[in-house]
C-alpha positions in Angstrom: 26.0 -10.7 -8.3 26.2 -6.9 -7.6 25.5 -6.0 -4.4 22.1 -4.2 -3.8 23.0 -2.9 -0.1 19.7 -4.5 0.8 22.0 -7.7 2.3 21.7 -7.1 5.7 18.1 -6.3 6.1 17.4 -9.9 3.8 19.3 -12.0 6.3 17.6 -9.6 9.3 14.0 -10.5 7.6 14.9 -14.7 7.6 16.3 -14.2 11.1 13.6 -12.8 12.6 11.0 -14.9 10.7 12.9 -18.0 12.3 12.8 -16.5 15.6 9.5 -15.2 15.8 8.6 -19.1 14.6 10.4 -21.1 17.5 8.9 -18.4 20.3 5.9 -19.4 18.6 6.4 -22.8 19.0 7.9 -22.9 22.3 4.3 -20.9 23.2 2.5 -22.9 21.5 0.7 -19.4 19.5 -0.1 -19.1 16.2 2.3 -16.3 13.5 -0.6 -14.0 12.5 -0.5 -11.3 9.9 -0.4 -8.1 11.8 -2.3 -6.3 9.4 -5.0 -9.4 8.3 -7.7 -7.1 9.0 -7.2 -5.5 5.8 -7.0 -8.9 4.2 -4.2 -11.2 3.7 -0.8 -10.2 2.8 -0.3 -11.7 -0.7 -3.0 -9.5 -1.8 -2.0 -6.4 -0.2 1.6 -6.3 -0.4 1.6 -6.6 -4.9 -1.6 -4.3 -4.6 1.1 -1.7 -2.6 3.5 -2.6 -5.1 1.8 -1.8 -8.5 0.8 1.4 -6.5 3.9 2.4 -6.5 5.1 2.0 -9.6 1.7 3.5 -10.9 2.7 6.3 -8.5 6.2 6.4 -10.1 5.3 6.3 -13.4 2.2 7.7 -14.0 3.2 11.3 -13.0 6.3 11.5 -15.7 4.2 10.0 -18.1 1.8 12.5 -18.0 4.1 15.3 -17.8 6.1 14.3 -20.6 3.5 13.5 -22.8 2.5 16.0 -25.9 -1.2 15.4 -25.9 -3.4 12.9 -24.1 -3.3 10.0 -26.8 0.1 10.1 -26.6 0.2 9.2 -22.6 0.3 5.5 -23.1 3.8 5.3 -25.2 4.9 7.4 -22.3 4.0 5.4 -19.8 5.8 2.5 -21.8 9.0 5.3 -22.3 8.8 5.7 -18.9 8.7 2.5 -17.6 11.6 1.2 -19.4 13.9 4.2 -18.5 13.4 3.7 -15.0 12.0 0.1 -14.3 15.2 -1.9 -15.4 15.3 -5.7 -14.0 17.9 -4.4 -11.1 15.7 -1.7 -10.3 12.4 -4.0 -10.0 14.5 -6.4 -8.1 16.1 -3.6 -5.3 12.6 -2.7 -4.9 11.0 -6.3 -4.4 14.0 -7.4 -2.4 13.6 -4.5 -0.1 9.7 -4.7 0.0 9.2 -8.2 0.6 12.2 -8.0 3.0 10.5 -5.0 5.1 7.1 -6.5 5.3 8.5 -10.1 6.7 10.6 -8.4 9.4 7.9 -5.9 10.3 5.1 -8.7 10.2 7.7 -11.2 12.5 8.3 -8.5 14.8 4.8 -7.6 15.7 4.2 -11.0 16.3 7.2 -11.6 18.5 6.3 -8.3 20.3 2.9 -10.0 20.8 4.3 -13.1 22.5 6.1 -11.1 24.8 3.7 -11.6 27.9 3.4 -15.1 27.3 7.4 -15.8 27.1 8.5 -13.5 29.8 5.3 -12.4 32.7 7.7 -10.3 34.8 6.5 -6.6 34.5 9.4 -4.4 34.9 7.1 -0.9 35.4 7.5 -0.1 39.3 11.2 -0.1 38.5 11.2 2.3 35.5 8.8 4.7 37.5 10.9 4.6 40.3 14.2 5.3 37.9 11.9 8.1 36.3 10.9 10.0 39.8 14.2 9.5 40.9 15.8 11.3 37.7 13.0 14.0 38.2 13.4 14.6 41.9 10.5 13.0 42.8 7.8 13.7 40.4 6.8 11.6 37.4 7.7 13.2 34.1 4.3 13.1 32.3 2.6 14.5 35.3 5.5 17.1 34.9 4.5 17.7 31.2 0.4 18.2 31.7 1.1 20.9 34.3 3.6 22.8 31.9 1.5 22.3 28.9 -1.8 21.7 29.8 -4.4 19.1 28.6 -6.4 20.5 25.9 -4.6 22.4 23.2 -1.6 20.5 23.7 -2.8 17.1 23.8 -4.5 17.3 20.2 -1.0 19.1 18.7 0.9 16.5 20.2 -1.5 13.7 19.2 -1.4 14.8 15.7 2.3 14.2 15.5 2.5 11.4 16.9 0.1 9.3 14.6 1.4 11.0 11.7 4.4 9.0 12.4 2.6 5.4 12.2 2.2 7.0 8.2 4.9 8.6 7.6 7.4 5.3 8.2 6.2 3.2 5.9 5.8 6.3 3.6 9.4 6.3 4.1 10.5 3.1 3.3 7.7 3.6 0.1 10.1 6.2 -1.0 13.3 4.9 -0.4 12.5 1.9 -2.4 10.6 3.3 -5.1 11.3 6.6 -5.8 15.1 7.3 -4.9 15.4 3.6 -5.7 18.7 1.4 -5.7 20.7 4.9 -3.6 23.3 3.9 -1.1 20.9 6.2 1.4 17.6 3.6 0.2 19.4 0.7 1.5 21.0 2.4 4.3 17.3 3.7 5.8 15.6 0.5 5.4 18.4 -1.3 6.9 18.9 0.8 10.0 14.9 0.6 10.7 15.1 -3.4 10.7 17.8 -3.0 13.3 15.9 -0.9 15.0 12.8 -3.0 15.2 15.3 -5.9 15.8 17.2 -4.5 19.0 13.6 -3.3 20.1 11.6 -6.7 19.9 15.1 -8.0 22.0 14.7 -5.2 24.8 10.9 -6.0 25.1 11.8 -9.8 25.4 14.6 -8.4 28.4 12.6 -6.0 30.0 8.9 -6.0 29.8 6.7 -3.1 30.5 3.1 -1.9 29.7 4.2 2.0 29.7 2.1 4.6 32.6 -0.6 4.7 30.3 -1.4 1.4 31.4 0.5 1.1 34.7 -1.5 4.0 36.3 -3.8 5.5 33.8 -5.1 8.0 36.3 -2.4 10.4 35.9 -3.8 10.8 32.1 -7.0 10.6 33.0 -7.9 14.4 32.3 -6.2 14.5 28.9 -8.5 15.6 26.2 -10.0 12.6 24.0 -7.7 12.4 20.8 -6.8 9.7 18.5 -3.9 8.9 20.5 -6.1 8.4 23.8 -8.7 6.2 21.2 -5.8 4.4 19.9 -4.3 3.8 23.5 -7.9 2.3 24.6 -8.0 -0.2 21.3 -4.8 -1.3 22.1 -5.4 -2.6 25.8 -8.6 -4.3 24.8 -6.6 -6.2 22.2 -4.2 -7.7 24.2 -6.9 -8.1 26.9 -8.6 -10.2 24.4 -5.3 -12.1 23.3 -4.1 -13.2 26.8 -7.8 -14.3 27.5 -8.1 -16.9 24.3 -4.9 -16.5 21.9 -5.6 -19.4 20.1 -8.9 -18.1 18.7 -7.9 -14.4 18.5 -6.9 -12.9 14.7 -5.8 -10.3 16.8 -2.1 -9.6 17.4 -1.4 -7.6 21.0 0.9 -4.4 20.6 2.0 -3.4 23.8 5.7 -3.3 25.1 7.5 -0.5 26.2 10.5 -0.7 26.9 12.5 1.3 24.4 10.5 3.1 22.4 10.7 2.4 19.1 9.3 5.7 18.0 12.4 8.0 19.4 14.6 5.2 18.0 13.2 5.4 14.2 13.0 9.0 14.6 17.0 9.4 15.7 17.6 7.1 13.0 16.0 9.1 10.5 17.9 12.4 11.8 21.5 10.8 11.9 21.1 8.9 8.4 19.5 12.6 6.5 22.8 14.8 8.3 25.3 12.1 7.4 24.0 11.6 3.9 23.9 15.3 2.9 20.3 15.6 2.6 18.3 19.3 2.5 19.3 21.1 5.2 15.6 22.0 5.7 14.7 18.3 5.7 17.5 17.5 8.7 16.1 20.0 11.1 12.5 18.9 10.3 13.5 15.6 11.4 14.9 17.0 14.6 12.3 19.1 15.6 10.3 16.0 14.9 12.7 13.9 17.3 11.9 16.3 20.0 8.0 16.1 19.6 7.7 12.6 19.4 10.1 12.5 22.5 8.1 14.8 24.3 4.7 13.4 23.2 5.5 9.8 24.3 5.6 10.6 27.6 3.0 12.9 27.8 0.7 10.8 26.8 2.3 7.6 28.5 3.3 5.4 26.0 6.7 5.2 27.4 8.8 6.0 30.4 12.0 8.3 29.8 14.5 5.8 30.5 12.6 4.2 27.5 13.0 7.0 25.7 17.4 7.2 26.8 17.2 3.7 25.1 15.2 4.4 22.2 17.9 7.1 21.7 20.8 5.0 22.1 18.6 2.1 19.6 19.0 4.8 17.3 22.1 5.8 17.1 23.2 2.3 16.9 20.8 1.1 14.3 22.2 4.1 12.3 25.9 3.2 12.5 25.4 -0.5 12.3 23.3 -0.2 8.6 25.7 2.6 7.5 28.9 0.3 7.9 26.7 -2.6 5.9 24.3 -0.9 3.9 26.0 2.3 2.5 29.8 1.6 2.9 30.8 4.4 0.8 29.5 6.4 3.1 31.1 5.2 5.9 34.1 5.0 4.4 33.8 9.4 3.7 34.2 9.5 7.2 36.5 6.6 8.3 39.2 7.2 11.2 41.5 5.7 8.5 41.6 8.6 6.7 41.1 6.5 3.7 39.5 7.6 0.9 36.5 6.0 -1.7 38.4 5.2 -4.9 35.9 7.4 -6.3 37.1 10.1 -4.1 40.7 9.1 -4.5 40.5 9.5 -8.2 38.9 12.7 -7.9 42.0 14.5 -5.8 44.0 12.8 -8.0 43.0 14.6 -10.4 42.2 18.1 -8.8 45.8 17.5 -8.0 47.3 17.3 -11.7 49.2 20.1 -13.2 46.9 22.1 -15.7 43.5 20.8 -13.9 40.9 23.5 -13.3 
């Protein structure tokens, strides 16, 4: 069978399902849907489906059609040039694959208080103060920055990154579809949730926020501060009764995923060749969210060094798996593709322009 690229992130999705069911059973918890409050996952995840493809198609179709009665053979047209059976199954693969790792990774990030009740935070804060000369970072940041202005630009960054991943992945599997660079993103972010869920198991930690919420106490109310407070009720409510909670609890620090994702998505656009434009977006991005995480106290920095380093080795780990031609561009070897290889074989000929 030709290989899709997607095989690494389909074994990562069973492997994680099997984990997070034996913590669950060694907890005695129950796997919830992450997301059941928007009802249960084998509605939404075909409804999300079919809206991609309408999203896809629909577009083209209308473009390319001559008048309006003529939209449906488009659609039809359309659909058949670009929704062959390997395309529909690199998408499915990759979509069902994302949504079981993601979904067993929020659970097993959930059961981290009741597998491991050592809190790690007076360490980090002292690591932080000590790399700061004695003051804490975040405090650091609301004197340079202040708490008004800043705290709603910074807030709107970071929760347009809870849409824009799975935006991401939307377009990687749907749109670019069955690219070396679709397999190699959604790979690299399932590593990255991966090594995170095993750093929260090693190290637990509620983040400043939580540890001393006074030091963000006079930050302006945004939807990162709302967010912040929903959070802490939930797991409040989950450690009290987690048998009879539909309510999976979010909080775990240590790295942070967000800086880790965000690398990721800077290293994989510069090594694929993507806009120029596009690669120093996403690095300008990197900075705000690294900046904006501790502001507001999500994370420490020495979560945000590991987030980095996550990052950077999600990215090389899916590259080598998920787009090996790409590696291979840059191998130490000095080897080349045998597309490549052809190619300068070629340039190379007598009487080749």
């Amino acid at each position: 069978m030709r290989r899709t690229g997607l095989e690494l992130s389909s074994a990562l999705a069973v492997a994680s399902f099997i984990a997070a069911a034996m913590v669950a059973w060694y907890c005695d918890l129950p796997l919830r849907d992450p997301d059941g409050s928007t009802g249960p996952t084998f509605i939404r995840l075909p409804a999300i489906v079919l809206l991609a493809l309408l999203l896809d198609i629909v577009p083209r179709a209308i473009i390319r059609a001559s008048t309006w009665r003529s939209i449906r053979e488009s659609v039809v047209e359309v659909a058949r040039e670009r929704w062959q059976l390997a395309s529909l199954r690199f998408m499915l693969v990759g979509l069902i694959g994302w949504y079981v790792t993601y979904a067993s990774i929020r659970n097993l990030k959930g059961m981290v208080p009741f597998a491991n009740g050592e809190l790690y935070d007076t360490q980090l804060d002292r690591l932080d103060q000590a790399m700061f000369a004695g003051h804490r970072p975040a405090v650091l940041l609301h004197d340079v920055l202040g708490t008004d202005i800043a705290a709603h630009v910074l807030s709107f960054f970071y929760i347009v990154w809870i849409v824009a991943l799975p935006a991401s992945l939307a377009v990687a599997l749907v749109w670019a579809r069955r690219d070396r660079v679709s397999s190699w993103w959604v790979t690299a972010v399932s590593l990255d949730w991966i090594m995170g869920v095993i750093l929260n198991f090693a190290l637990p930690t509620l983040g400043p926020i939580y540890d001393r919420p006074g030091d963000f106490a006079g930050l302006a109310e945004t939807g990162t501060t709302s967010l912040q407070q929903s959070m802490w009720t939930e797991r409040l409510q989950v450690l009290a009764d987690p048998a009879n909670t539909h309510t999976v609890q979010n909080i775990a620090a240590f790295a942070s995923l967000h800086v880790a994702i965000a690398t990721t998505a800077c290293i994989v656009a510069h090594r694929a060749g993507l806009h120029r434009a596009l690669v120093q977006a996403l690095r300008v991005f990197l900075v705000i969210t690294m900046i904006a995480t501790v502001y507001f106290g999500w994370h420490y920095v020495s979560d945000v060094i590991a987030g980095l380093l996550v990052g950077i080795v999600a990215a090389w780990v899916a590259e080598r798996f998920a787009a090996p031609e790409e590696a291979e561009r840059d191998d130490p070897a000095g080897e080349a593709s045998p597309k490549r290889a052809t190619a300068q074989n070629l340039a190379a000929k007598p009487g080749r322009s």
